[in-house]
C-alpha positions as CSV (number, residue, x, y, z in Angstrom):
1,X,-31.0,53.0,-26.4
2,X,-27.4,51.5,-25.8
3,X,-27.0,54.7,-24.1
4,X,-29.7,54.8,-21.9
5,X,-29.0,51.1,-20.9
6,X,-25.2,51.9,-20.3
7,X,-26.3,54.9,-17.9
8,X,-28.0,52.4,-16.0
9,X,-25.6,49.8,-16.0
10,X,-23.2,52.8,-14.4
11,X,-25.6,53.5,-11.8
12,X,-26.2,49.5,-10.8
13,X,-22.3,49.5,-10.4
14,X,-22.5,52.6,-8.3
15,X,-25.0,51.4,-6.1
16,X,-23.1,48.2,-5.5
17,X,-19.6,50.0,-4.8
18,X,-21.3,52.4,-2.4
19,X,-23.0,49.5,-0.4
20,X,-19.6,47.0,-0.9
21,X,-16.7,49.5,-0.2
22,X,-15.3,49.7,-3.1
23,X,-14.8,52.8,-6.0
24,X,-16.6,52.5,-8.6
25,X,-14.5,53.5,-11.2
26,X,-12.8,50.1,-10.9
27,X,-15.6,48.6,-13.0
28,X,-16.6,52.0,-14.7
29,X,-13.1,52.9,-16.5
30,X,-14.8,53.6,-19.9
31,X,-17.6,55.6,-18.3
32,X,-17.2,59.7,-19.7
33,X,-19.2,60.5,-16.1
34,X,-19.3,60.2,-12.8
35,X,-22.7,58.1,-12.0
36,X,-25.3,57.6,-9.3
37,X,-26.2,55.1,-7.3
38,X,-29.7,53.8,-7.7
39,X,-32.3,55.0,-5.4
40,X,-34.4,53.0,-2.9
41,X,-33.0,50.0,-5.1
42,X,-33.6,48.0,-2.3
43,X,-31.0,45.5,-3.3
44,X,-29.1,43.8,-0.4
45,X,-25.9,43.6,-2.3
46,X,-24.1,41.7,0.8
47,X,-25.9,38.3,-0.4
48,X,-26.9,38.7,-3.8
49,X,-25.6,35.8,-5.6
50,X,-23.9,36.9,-8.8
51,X,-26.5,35.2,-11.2
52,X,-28.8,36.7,-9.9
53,X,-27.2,39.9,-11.0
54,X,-27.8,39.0,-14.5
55,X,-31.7,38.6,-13.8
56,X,-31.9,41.7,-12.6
57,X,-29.8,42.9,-15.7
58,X,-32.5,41.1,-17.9
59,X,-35.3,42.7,-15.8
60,X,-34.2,46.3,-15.4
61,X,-33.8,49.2,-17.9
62,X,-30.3,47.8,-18.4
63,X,-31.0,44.9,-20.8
64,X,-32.4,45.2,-24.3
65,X,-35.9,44.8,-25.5
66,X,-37.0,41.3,-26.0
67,X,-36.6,41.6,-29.3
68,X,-33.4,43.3,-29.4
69,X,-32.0,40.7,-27.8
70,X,-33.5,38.0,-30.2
71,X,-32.1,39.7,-32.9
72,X,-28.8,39.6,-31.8
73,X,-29.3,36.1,-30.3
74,X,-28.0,37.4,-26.4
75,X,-29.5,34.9,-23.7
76,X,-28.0,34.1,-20.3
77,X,-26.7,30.5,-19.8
78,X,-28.6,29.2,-16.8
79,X,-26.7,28.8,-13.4
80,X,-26.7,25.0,-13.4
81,X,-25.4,24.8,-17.1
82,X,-22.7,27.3,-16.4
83,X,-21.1,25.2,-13.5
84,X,-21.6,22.2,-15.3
85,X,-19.9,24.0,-18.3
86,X,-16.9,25.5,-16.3
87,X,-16.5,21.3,-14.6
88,X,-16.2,20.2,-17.5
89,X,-13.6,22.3,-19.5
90,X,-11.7,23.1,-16.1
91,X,-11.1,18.7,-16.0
92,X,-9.5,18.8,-19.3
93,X,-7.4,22.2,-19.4
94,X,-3.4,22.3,-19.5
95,X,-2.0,23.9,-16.1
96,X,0.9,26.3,-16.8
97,X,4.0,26.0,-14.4
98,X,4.5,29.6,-14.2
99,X,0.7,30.7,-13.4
100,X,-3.0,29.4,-13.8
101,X,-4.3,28.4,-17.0
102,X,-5.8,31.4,-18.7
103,X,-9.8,31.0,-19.3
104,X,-11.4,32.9,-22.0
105,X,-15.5,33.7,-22.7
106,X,-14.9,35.5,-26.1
107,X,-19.1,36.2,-25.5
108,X,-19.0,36.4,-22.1
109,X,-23.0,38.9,-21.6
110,X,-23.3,39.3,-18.1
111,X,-20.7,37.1,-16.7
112,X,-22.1,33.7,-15.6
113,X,-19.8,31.4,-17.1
114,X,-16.7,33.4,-15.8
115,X,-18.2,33.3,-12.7
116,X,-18.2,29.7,-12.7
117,X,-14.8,29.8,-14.2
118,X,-13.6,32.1,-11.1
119,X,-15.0,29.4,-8.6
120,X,-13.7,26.2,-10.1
121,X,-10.2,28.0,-10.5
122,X,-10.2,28.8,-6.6
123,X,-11.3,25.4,-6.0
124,X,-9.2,23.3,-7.9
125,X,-5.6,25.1,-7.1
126,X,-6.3,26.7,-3.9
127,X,-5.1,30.0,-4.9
128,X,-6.7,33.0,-3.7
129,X,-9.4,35.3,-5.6
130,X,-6.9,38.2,-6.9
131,X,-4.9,35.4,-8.2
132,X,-7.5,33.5,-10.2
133,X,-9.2,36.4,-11.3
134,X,-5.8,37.7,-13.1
135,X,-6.9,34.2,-14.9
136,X,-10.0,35.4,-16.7
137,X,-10.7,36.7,-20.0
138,X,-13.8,37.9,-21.0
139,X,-15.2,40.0,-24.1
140,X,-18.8,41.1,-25.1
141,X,-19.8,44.0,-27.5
142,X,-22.2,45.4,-25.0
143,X,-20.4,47.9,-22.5
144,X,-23.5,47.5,-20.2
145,X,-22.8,43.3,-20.1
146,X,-19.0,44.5,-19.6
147,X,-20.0,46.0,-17.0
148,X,-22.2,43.9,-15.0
149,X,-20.0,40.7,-16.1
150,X,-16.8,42.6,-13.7
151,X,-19.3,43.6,-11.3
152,X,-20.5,39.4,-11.5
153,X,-17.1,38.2,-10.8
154,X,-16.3,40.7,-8.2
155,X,-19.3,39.7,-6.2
156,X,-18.4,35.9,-6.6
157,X,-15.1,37.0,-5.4
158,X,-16.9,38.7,-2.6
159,X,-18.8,35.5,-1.6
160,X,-15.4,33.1,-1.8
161,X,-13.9,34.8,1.1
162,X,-12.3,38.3,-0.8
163,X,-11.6,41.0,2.1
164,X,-12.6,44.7,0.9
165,X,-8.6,45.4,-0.1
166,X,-8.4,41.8,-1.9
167,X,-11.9,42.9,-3.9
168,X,-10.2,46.2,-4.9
169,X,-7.9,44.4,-6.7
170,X,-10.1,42.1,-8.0
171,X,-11.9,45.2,-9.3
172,X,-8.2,46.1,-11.0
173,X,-8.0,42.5,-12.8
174,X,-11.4,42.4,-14.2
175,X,-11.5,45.9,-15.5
176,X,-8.3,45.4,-17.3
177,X,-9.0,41.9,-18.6
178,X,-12.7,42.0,-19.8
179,X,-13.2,44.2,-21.8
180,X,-15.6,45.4,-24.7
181,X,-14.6,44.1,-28.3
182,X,-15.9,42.8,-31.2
183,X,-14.2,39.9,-31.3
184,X,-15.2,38.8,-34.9
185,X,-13.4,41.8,-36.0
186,X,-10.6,42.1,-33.6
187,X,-9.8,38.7,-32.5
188,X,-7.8,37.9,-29.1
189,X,-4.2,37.7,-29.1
190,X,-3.2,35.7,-25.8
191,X,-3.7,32.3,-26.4
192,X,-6.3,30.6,-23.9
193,X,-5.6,27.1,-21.6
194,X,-9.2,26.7,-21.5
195,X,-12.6,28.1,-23.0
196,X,-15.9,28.4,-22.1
197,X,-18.8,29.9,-24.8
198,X,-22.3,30.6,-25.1
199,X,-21.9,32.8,-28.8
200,X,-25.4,34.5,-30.1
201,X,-27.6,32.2,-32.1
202,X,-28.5,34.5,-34.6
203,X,-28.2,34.7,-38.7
204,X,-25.4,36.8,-39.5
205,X,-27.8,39.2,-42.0
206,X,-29.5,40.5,-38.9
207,X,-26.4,41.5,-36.7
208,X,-24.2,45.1,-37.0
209,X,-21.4,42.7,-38.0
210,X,-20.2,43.5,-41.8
211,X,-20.9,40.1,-43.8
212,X,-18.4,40.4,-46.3
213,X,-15.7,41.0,-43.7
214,X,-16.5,37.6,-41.4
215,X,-16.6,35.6,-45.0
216,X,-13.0,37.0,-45.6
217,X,-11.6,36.2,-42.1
218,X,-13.5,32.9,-41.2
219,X,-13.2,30.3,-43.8
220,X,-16.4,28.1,-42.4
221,X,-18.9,31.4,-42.8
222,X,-20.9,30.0,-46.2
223,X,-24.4,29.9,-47.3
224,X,-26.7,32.0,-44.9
225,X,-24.6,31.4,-41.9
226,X,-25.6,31.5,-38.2
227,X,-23.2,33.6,-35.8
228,X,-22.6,30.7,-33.9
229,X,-20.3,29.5,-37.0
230,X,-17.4,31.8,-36.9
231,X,-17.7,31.9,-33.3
232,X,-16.8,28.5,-32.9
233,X,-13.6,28.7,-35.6
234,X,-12.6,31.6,-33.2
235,X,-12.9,29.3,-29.9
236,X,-10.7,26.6,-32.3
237,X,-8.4,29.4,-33.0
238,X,-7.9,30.8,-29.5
239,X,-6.6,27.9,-28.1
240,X,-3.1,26.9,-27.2
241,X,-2.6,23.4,-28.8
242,X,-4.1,21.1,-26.1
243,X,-6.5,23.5,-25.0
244,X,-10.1,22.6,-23.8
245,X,-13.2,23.6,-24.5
246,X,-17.1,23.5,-23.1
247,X,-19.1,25.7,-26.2
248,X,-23.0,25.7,-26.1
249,X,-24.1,26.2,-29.6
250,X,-27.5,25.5,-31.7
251,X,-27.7,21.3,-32.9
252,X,-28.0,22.9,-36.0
253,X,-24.4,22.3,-36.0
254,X,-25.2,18.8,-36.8
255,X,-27.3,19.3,-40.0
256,X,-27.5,22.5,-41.4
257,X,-26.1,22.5,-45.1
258,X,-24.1,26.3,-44.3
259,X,-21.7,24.3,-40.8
260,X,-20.4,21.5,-43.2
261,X,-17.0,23.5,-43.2
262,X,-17.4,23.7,-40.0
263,X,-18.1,20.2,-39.2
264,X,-15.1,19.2,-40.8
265,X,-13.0,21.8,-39.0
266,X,-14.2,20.1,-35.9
267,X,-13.6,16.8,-36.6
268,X,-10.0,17.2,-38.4
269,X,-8.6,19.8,-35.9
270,X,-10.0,19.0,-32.5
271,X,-10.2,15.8,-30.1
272,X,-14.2,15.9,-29.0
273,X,-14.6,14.2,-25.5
274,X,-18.1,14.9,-25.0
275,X,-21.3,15.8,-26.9
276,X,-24.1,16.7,-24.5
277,X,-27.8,16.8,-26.1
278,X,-30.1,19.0,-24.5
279,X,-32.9,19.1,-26.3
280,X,-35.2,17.0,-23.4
281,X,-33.1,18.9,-20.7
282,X,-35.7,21.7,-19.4
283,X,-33.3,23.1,-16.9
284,X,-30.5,23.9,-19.3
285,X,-33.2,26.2,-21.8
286,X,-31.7,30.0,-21.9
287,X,-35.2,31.0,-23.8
288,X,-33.3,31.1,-27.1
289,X,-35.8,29.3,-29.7
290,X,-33.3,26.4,-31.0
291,X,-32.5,23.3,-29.2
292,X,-28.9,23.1,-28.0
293,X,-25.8,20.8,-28.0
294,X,-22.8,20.9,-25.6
295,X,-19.2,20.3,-27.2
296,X,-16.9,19.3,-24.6
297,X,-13.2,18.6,-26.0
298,X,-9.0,19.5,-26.3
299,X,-8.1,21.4,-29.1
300,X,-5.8,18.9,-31.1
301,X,-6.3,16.7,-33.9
302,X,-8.2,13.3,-32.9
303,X,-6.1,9.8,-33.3
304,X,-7.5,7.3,-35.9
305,X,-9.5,5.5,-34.0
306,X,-10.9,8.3,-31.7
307,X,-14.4,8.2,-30.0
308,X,-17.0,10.6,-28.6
309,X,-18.7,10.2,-26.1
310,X,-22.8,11.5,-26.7
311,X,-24.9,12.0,-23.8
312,X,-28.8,12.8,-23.6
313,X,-29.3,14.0,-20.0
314,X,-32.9,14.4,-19.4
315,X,-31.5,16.7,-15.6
316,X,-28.7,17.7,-15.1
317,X,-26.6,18.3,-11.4
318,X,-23.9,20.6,-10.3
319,X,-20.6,18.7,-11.5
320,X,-21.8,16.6,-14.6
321,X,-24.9,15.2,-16.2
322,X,-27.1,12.0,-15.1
323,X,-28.2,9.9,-18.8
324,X,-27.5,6.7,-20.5
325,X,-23.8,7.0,-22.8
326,X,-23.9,5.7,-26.0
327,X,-20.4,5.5,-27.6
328,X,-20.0,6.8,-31.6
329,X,-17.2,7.3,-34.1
330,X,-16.2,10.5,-35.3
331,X,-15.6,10.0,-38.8
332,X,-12.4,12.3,-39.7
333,X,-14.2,13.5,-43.3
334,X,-18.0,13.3,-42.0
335,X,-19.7,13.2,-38.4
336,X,-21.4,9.4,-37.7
337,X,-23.4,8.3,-41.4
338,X,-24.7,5.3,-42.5
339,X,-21.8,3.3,-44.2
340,X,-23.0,2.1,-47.5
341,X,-22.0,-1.0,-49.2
342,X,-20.9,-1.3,-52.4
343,X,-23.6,-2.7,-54.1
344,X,-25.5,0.0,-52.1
345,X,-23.0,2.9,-54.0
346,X,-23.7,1.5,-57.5
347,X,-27.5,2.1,-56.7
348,X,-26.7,5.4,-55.5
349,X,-24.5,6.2,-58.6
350,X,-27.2,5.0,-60.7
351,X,-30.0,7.1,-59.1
352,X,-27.8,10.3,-59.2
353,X,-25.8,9.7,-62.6
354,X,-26.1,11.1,-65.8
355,X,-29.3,9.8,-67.0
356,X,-30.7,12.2,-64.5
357,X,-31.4,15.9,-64.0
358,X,-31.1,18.3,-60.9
359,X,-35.0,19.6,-59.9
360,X,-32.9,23.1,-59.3
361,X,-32.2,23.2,-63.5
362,X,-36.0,22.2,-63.4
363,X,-37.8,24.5,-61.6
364,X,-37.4,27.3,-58.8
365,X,-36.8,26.1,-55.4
366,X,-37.1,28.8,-52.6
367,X,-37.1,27.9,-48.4
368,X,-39.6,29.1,-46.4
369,X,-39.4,32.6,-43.8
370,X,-36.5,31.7,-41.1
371,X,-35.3,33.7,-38.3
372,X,-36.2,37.1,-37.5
373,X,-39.0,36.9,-40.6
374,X,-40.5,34.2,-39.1
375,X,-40.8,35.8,-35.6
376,X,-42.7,38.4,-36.9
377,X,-44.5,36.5,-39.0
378,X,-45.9,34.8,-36.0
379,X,-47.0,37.8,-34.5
380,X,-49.5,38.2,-37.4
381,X,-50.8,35.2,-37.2
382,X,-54.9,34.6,-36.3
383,X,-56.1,31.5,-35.9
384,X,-59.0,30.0,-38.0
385,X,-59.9,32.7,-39.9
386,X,-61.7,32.4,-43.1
387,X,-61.8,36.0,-44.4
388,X,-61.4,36.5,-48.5
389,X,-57.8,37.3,-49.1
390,X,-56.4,35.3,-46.1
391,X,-53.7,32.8,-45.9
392,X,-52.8,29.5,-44.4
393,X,-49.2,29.5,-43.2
394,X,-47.9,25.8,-43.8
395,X,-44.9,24.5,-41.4
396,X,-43.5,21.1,-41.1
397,X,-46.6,19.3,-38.5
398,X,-49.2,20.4,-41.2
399,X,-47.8,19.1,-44.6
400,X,-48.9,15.4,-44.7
401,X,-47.9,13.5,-48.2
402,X,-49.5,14.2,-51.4
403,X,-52.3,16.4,-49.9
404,X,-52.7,18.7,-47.1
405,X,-55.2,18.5,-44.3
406,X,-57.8,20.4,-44.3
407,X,-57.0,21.5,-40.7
408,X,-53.8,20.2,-38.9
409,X,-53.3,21.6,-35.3
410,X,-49.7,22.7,-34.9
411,X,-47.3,24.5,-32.7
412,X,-45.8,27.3,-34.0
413,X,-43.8,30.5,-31.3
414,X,-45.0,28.7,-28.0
415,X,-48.6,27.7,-28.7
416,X,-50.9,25.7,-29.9
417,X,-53.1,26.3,-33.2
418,X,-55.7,25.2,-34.6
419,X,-55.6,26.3,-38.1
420,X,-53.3,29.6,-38.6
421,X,-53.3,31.7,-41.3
422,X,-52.1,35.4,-42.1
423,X,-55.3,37.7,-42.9
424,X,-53.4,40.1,-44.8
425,X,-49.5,40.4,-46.4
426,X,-47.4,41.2,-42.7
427,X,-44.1,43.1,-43.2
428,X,-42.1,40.4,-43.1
429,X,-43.2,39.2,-46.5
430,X,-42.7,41.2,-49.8
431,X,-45.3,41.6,-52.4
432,X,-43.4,39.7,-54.9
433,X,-43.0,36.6,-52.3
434,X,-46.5,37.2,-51.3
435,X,-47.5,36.5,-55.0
436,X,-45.2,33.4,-55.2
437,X,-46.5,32.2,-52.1
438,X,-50.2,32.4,-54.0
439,X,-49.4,30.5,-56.6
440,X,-49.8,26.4,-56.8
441,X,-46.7,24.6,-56.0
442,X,-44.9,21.5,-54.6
443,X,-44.1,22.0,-50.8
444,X,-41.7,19.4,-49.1
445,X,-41.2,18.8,-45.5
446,X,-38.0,20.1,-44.3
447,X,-37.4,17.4,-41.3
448,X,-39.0,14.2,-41.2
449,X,-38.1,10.7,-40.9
450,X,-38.6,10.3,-45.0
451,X,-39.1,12.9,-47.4
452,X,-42.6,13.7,-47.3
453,X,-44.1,16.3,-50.2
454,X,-47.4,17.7,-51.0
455,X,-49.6,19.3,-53.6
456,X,-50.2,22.5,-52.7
457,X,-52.7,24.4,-55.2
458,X,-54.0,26.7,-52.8
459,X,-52.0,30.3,-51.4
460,X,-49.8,29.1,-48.8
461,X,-47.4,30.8,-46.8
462,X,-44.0,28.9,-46.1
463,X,-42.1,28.6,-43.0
464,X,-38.9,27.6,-41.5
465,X,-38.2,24.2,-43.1
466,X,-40.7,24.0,-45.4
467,X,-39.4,23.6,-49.1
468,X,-41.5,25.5,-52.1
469,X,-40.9,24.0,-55.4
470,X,-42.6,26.3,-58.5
471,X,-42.8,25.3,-62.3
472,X,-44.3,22.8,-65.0
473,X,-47.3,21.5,-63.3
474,X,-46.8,17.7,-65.3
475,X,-43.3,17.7,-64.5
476,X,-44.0,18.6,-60.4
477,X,-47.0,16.3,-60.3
478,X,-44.1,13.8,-61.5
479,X,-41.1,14.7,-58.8
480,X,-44.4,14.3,-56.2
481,X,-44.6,11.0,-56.8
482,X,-41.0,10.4,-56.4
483,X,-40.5,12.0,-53.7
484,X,-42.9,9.8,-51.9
485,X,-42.0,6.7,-53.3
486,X,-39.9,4.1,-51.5
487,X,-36.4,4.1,-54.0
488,X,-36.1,7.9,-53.1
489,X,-36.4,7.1,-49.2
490,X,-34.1,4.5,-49.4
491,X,-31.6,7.2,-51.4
492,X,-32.6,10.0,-48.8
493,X,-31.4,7.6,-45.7
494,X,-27.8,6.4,-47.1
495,X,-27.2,9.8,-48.3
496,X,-28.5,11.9,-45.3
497,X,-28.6,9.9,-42.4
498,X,-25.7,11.6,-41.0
499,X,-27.6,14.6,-40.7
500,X,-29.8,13.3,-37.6
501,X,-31.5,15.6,-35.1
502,X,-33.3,14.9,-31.9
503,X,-35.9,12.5,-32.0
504,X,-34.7,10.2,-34.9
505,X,-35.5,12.6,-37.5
506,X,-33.9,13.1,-40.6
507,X,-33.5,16.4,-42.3
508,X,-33.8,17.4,-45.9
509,X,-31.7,20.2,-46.8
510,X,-32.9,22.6,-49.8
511,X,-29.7,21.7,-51.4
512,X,-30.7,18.5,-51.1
513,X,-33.6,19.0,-52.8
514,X,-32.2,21.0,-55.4
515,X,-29.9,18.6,-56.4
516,X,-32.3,15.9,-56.4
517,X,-32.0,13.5,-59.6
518,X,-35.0,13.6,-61.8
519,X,-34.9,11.1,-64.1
520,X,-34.9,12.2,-67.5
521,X,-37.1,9.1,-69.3
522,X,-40.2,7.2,-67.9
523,X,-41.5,9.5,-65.6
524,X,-44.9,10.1,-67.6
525,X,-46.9,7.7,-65.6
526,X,-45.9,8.8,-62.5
527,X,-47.8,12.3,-62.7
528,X,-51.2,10.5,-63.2
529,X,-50.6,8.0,-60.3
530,X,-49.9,10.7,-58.2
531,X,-52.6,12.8,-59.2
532,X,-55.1,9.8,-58.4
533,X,-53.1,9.5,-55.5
534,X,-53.5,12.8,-54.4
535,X,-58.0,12.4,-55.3
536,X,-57.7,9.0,-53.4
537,X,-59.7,8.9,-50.1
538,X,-60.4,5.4,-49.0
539,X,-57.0,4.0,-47.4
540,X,-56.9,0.7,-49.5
541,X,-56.8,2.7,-52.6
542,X,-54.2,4.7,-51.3
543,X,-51.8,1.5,-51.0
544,X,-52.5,0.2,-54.3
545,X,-51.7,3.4,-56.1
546,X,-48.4,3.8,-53.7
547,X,-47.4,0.2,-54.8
548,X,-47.9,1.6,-58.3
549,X,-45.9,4.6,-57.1
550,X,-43.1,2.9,-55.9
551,X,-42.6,0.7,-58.9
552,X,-43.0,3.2,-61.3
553,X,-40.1,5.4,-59.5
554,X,-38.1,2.3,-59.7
555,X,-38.5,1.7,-63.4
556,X,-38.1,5.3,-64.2
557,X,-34.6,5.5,-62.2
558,X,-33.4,1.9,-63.8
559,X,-33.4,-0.2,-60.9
560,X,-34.0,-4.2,-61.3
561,X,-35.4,-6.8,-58.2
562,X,-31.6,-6.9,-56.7
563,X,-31.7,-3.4,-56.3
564,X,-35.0,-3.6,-55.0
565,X,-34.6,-6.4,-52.8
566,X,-31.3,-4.8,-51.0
567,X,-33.6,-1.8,-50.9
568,X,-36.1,-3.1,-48.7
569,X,-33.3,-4.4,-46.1
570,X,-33.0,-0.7,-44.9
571,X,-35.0,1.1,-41.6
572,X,-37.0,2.9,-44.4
573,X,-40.6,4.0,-43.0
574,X,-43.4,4.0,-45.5
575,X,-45.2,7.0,-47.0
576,X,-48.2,8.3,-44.7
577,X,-51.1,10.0,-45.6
């Protein structure tokens, strides 16, 4: 397949040298033979703009299957985002006296953010396009993106003003300086004045890259890791001190447990000027299923009293973004968290001291299918079905607390459901999960603006943050009822409300959870309240028994009417059915 793709990269890039004047082995140095152009192409390559060239990349037998690309997390930045990307970086980046500052894309695809970088260079400093392209650094692992990303910056070249002698040389720069590498493995050397990034989105497991080899070179890859980690301790690495940067990466940067090291790489080693939301931004989507974050910033260590600013565009234009700015501290040790006081800590120490036990010593706690599981997971997904043997898939819109809904539409891989469920065990599940998933169990929600769990005696297959908890059915009817009291809310908010994510949710790590303090006395009475709480139909019952809830959870974790009384001072939301 890589093969067949590169052939036809070769013959794109012949087809454009025939019709432009120039030879093709410029771009086609690596390339064993001599290729052909493509026939009856019908591509007027005097005006195609050069991001169009990576949709026809996308579309043609170049680019990888759909889900070749998911799986190793490769989607275009968007035009609009690219420029904004390169404005952005370009504004903050440390001019040389000898030369231009050196840009570097260590993922650079098919070319469009060194594009925009080639444009912005020849804007800014008025030199001309053979000297601004001797500027650009790009690598990709793809020999067919090599490709078309010097063919991309050749035709932006082209469209700038380059004569057909000036685009030869062009040709010369881009062939030598972007290149195909594995960057992970064989880092670059030249240090880089600015960056720009788009890395894969992927979890490591599911890439060619050796695991055991990124864990040894890049000391934020823990837990399961997403690519986008060591790519963005490479971008920190790359730079000359003073440096800047523009990286688009997942807003799982914010809140998953496995980027904590790099979160604090972040905030101890680099100055962030800007952190750009996108999550309501349609335009800046590259069809990757995450919602993304923009860091903007200068590679050097913050001062004390440094601040970022956070923007939520909702559009965005050529040049910079249109929102409301909200100014927030960058903690040095942690990213912005609720400061507790310190009568709040001695409640805190209380709930998580040594009277209580972890729920992880307790019982098994397992995540639900993730990534490229879940994807295909979805695809064998019918909706409604009530055939023997089938089973309900449960995901984060369909767990309610204490009981789950008989049918709960939800949104799951870009459409609407009404009640999905798996008829029969699909590949990505193994028999042995497939039997655990049958069994009764505790689920928990895994984002959610309070910790919201569920009994679950039915088969029920979990999903990407949904939280399975398996053992003693007296001891999890118990940790249901504390996990959906109010004293437990209270101690999820101080102790994870720097873990935000769009929309004002909070999330609730399986670490979290598997740490979470059981107490180890008085917690009898709270597995009959919550079974009647879980039988309980008629809403005013439902109250009374959560009262009862609540004060049992107190009096099992120690907690006296000061402790409840600060408690209730906090933005807690109660329990919903």
């Amino acid at each position: 397949m890589q093969a067949l793709r590169a052939s036809a990269a070769a013959s794109v890039v012949a087809s454009a040298a025939e019709a432009l004047g120039f030879p093709a082995e410029l771009i086609l140095r690596e390339c064993g033979s001599d290729p052909s152009p493509l026939s009856a192409s019908g591509i007027d390559w005097t005006s195609l703009d050069p991001h169009d060239l990576t949709a026809l990349h996308l579309r043609s037998s170049i680019a990888a299957p759909r889900r070749e690309r998911q799986a190793s997390g490769a989607y275009a930045t968007p035009p609009v985002l690219a420029c904004m990307m390169a404005e952005e970086a370009m504004a903050l980046a440390p001019w040389r006296p000898e030369g231009l500052p050196i840009c570097l894309d260590p993922a650079c695809g098919c070319g469009g953010l060194l594009v925009e970088a080639l444009r912005v260079v020849h804007a800014r400093s008025g030199a001309d396009t053979v000297v601004a392209s001797l500027a650009l650094r790009g690598f990709d692992c793809d020999l067919a993106s090599v490709w078309m990303a010097r063919l991309a910056v050749m035709l932006a070249a082209r469209k700038l003003g380059a004569t057909s002698e000036e685009l030869a040389r062009v040709g010369a720069a881009v062939a030598a300086n972007i290149t195909a590498r594995d960057v992970l493995a064989e880092p670059p050397r030249e240090p880089a004045d600015w960056l720009l990034m788009n890395p894969p989105y992927v979890r490591a497991v599911r890439t060619a890259a050796d695991r055991r080899h990124i864990r040894r070179a890049f000391a934020t890859a823990t837990g399961p890791f997403d690519l986008h980690v060591p790519f963005v301790e490479l971008a920190v690495r790359c730079l000359q001190p003073g440096g800047s940067f523009a990286i688009l990466t997942t807003n799982k940067l914010f809140a998953a447990e496995y980027a904590r090291g790099l979160r604090r790489l972040l905030a101890d080693s680099v100055a962030l000027r800007r952190v750009i939301d996108l999550e309501a931004c349609e335009e800046a989507r590259c069809g990757a299923l995450v919602d993304q974050v923009l860091l903007v910033g200068v590679a050097h260590p913050p001062p004390p009293e440094h601040r970022v600013q956070v923007l939520r565009p909702t559009t965005l234009a050529a040049g910079g973004a249109s929102s409301s700015r909200l100014q927030v501290e960058l903690l040095r040790e942690r990213w912005p968290a609720v400061r507790a006081s310190a009568s709040e800590l001695q409640i805190i120490a209380r709930m998580t001291g040594a009277a209580a036990r972890s729920l992880g010593s307790l019982a098994q706690v397992r995540g639900g299918l993730r990534g490229f599981d879940y994807r295909r997971c979805c695809e064998a997904l019918v909706d409604g079905e009530e055939d023997l043997g089938a089973m309900r898939v449960l995901t984060p819109g369909n767990i309610r607390a204490y009981r789950l809904p008989t049918r709960a539409p939800v949104r799951l891989a870009g459409r609407r459901w009404r009640d999905p469920v798996l008829p029969t065990r699909p590949d990505a599940i193994n028999e042995a999960l497939w039997r655990l998933f049958g069994r009764p169990k505790m689920v928990v929600k895994g984002v959610g603006p309070r910790p919201t769990a569920a009994w679950c005696p039915e088969p029920g297959a979990l999903l990407v943050a949904v939280w399975g908890v398996w053992g003693d059915e007296e001891l999890l009817w118990s940790v249901l009822g504390l996990l959906n009291s109010r004293p437990v809310a209270w101690l999820h908010y101080h102790q994870l409300a720097m873990a935000r994510i769009p929309r004002g949710s909070l999330r609730t790590p399986m670490a979290w959870l598997a740490e979470f303090p059981v107490p180890r006395e008085r917690i009898g009475p709270l597995a009959e309240l919550a079974r009647l709480r879980f039988e309980a139909v008629i809403p005013a019952d439902q109250a009374t028994l959560q009262e009862q809830i609540d004060a049992a959870a107190a009096r099992a974790y120690g907690l006296t009417r000061a402790d409840l009384r600060l408690m209730a001072q906090a933005p807690v939301r109660p329990v919903q059915a």
